[in-house]
N, C-alpha and C positions, 0 to 999 in steps of 0.2 A: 504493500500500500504506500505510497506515495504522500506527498505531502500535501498535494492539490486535492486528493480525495479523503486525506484524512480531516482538513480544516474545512474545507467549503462548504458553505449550506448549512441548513440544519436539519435537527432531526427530533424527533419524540420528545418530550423532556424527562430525564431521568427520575427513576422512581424518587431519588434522595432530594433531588432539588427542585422538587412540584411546590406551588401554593395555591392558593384559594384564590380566586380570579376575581370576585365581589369587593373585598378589601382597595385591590391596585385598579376597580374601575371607577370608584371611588374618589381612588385619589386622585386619580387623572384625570376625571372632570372636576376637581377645583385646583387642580396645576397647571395644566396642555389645557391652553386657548383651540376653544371649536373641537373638544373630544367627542366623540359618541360611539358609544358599543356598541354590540359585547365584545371582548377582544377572544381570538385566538391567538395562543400563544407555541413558539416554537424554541430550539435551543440551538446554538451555532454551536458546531463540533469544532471549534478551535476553542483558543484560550486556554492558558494552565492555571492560571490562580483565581479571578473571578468568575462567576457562571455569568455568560451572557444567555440573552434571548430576544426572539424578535419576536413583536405586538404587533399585530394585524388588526385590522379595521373594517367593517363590512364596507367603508365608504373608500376603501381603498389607500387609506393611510397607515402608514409603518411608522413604528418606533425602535427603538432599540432599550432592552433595560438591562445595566450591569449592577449587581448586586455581591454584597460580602459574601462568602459562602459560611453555611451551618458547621456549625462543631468546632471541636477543637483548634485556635488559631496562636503562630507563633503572634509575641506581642509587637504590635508596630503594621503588621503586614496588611495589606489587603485592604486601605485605607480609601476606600472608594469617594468616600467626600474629598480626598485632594485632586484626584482625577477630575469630580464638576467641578471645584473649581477653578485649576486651572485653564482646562476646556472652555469655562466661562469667559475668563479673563482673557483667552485668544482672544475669542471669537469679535471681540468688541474691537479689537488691533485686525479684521479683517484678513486672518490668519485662518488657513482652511483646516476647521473643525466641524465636526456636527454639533447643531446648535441643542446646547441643556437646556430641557424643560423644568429642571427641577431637580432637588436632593431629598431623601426621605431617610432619615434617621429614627424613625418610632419603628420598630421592633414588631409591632403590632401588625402592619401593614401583610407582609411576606415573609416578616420572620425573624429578616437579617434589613439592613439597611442596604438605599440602592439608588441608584438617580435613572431617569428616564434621558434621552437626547433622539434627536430626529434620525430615519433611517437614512442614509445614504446612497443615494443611486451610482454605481459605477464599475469600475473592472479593480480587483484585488490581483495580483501578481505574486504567485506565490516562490516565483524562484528566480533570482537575481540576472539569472543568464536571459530572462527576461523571451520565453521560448515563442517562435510564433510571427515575431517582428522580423521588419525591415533589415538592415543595418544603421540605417536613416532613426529607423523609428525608436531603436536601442537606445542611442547614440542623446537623443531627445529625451529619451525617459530618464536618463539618469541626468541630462541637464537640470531635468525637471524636479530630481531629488536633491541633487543639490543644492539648486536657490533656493527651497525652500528649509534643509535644515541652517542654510546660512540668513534664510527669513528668519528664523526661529531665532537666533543668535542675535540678532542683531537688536532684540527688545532690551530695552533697560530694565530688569525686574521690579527695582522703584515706580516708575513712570507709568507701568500698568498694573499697577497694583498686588503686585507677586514679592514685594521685597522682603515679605516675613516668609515666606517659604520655602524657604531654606535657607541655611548660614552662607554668609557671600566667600567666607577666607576654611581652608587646610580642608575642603570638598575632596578631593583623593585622598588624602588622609583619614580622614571620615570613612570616606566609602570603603578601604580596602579593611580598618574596622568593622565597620558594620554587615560585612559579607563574610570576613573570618570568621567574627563571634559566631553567625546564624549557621554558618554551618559545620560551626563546633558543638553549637550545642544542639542542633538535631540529632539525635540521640534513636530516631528514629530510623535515619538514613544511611547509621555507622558511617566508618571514614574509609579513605583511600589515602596512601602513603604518597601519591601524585599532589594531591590537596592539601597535605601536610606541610609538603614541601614548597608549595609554590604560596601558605600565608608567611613561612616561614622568610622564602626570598623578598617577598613585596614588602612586609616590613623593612626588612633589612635595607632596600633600595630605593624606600622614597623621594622622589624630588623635591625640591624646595616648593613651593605652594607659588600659582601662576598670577594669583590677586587679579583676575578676571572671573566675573560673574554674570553666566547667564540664565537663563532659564534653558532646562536641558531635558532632552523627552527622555531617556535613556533605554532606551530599544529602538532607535530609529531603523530600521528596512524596510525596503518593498513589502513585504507583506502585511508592513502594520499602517499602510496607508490606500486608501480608496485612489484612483485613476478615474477620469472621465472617460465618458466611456467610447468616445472616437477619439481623442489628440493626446498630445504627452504632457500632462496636465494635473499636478495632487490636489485635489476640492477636499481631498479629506485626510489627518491624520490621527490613526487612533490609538488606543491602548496605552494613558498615559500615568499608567501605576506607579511606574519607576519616577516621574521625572521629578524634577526638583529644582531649586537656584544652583547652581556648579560651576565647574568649570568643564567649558563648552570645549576644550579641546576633548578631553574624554569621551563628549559624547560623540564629537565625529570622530573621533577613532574605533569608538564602536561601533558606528555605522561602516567604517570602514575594514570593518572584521570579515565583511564576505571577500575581499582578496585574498586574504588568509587561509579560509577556510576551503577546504575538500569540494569539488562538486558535488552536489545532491546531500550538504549538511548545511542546515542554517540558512539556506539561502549561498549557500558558496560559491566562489568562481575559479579556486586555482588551481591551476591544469587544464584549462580552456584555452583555446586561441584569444583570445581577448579582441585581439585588429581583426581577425574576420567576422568576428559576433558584429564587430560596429561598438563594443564599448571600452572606454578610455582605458587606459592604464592608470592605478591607482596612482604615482606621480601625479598625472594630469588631472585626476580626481581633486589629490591634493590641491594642486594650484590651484584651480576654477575656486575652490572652498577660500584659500586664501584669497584671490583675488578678491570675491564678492564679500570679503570682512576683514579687508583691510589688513590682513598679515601677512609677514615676512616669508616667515617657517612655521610648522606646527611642531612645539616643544615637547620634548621626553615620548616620543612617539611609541619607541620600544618598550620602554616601560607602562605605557598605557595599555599597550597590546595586549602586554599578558596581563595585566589587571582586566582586560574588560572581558578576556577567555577568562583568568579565574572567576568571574563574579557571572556567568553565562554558565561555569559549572557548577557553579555554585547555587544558581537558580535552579538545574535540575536536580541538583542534591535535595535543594527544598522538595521539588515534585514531588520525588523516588520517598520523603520521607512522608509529605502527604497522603503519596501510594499506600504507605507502611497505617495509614490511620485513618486511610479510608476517606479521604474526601478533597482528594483529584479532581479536577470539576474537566476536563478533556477527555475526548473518549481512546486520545491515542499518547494520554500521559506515559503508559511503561516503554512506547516506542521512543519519546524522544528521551527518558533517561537509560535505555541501553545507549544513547549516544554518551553517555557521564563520562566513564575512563575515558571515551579517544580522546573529548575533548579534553581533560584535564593532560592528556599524555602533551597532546597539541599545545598547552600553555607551559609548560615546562620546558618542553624543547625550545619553545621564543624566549625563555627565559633564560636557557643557556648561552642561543646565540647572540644575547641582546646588548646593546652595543652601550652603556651607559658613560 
């Protein structure tokens, strides 16, 4: 199974994560302007941490609702009101998000808290080598990803209202913290000697701290943003759990993890032609990213590398430990943590050959 057929669409909603449909019709006619039921409700087979779902409308209107999942939760994680709002806070800077209806924090509603935002019409791309297209049209799609994570970049988190949303100064410090501990103490997930080693090295190798702060989505790829649905064109970026105030070189370095990675993992590209696909060499990636924000060079590059593979294995360690506790909210969670060792093997070896 593939990855196109494991995430697209939906399906049934699992027996664990039903609720009672009267509650959230409820809510949604005194939240969502011009609602009217009854909804049917469906569940998209991606996503590892929040259960998504889509709300149907007999008048032909969609919604989309992301909610915490039930049971047991590490503390911190799954914080679905930072997602509204900072999704809110684009959207008003005309930044292509789907627009939030609303956040719902009573418990009482569905269970767990959860925000509603508008469906999105468009094309999702699930694999970086971008299959199908032009060379033209390639070429364009990733123009098209990069101005906008350099859109993204480019807000003052002050200016739009995002300045308490995370700390502006020691963001990789912080993060390579708070990915060690979680997946020290998943207890659930046990360890790997690969993973030992590589919080062990990141400690030891930090950079000095870059004192740039931007707001940073922290999964940016292809597949976590909508495409319109004829040009090369992002109306939509989603899934924004990770993100926070940071420093933005991290984030585009992790966006620039699919050069790194294997084809047919993550979204990967290396071992591809690259010039006959029609897209850029990461170099060229780089520069366009600099050009459109005003930088020189992107600093401590190598060491971001393997920070943002340890903290990508480190997310599936969470999964693999959710798997261990029963409430994975993806129908193809143990698929992508049989990917855990390579990838942690894969941040090790950047770490050996990494050039500090």
């Amino acid at each position: 199974m593939d990855r196109t057929e494991a995430n697209s669409g939906t399906r049934d909603v699992s027996e664990r994560l039903r609720f009672d449909l009267a509650p959230l019709e409820d809510w949604m006619a005194e939240h969502v302007e011009g609602f009217e039921g009854p909804l049917s409700v469906s569940q998209f087979k991606g996503g590892q941490s929040n259960p998504t779902y889509r709300l149907d409308t007999p008048s032909g209107r969609s919604f989309v609702l992301r909610r915490k999942p039930p049971g047991k939760l590490l503390p911190g994680a799954h914080a679905i009101d930072r997602e509204a709002r900072v999704m809110a806070a684009l959207g008003r800077q005309a930044f292509p998000v789907p627009h939030v209806h609303g956040l719902c924090e009573d418990e009482n509603v569905i269970g767990t808290p959860f925000f509603v935002m508008d469906m999105v019409d468009g094309r999702i791309v699930w694999e970086a080598s971008f299959p199908g297209l032009s060379r033209e049209a390639r070429a364009a799609h990733f123009d098209a990803m990069n101005a906008t994570i350099a859109q993204l970049h480019s807000y003052d988190p002050d200016k739009i209202g995002l300045g308490d949303y995370g700390r502006a100064s020691g963001f990789v410090e912080r993060q390579v913290a708070r990915w060690s501990k979680q997946y020290v103490q998943d207890n659930d997930a046990g360890r790997l000697p690969q993973m030992d080693a590589l919080v062990d090295w990141l400690q030891k190798h930090l950079p000095a701290d870059s004192g740039d702060a931007r707001v940073v989505h922290g999964d940016f790829r292809c597949d976590n943003m909508i495409f319109a649905p004829a040009e090369p064109r992002v109306i939509a970026v989603l899934d924004w759990e990770l993100s926070t105030v940071g420093d933005p070189t991290a984030d585009f370095v992790y966006h620039l993890l699919m050069y790194r990675m294997p084809a047919g993992i993550f979204t990967g590209l290396a071992g591809l032609d690259l010039t006959a696909l029609g897209i850029p060499s990461e170099e060229d990636y780089v520069t366009a990213y600099c050009r459109r924000t005003g930088r020189d060079q992107l600093p401590h590059v190598d060491y971001l590398m393997v920070f943002v593979m340890f903290r990508l294995a480190a997310i599936l360690h969470g999964i693999k430990g959710r798997l261990a506790r029963g409430n994975a909210s993806s129908a193809h969670a143990a698929q992508m943590v049989g990917q855990l060792e390579l990838l942690a093997d894969l941040a090790l070896t950047q770490a050996q050959a990494a050039q500090l």
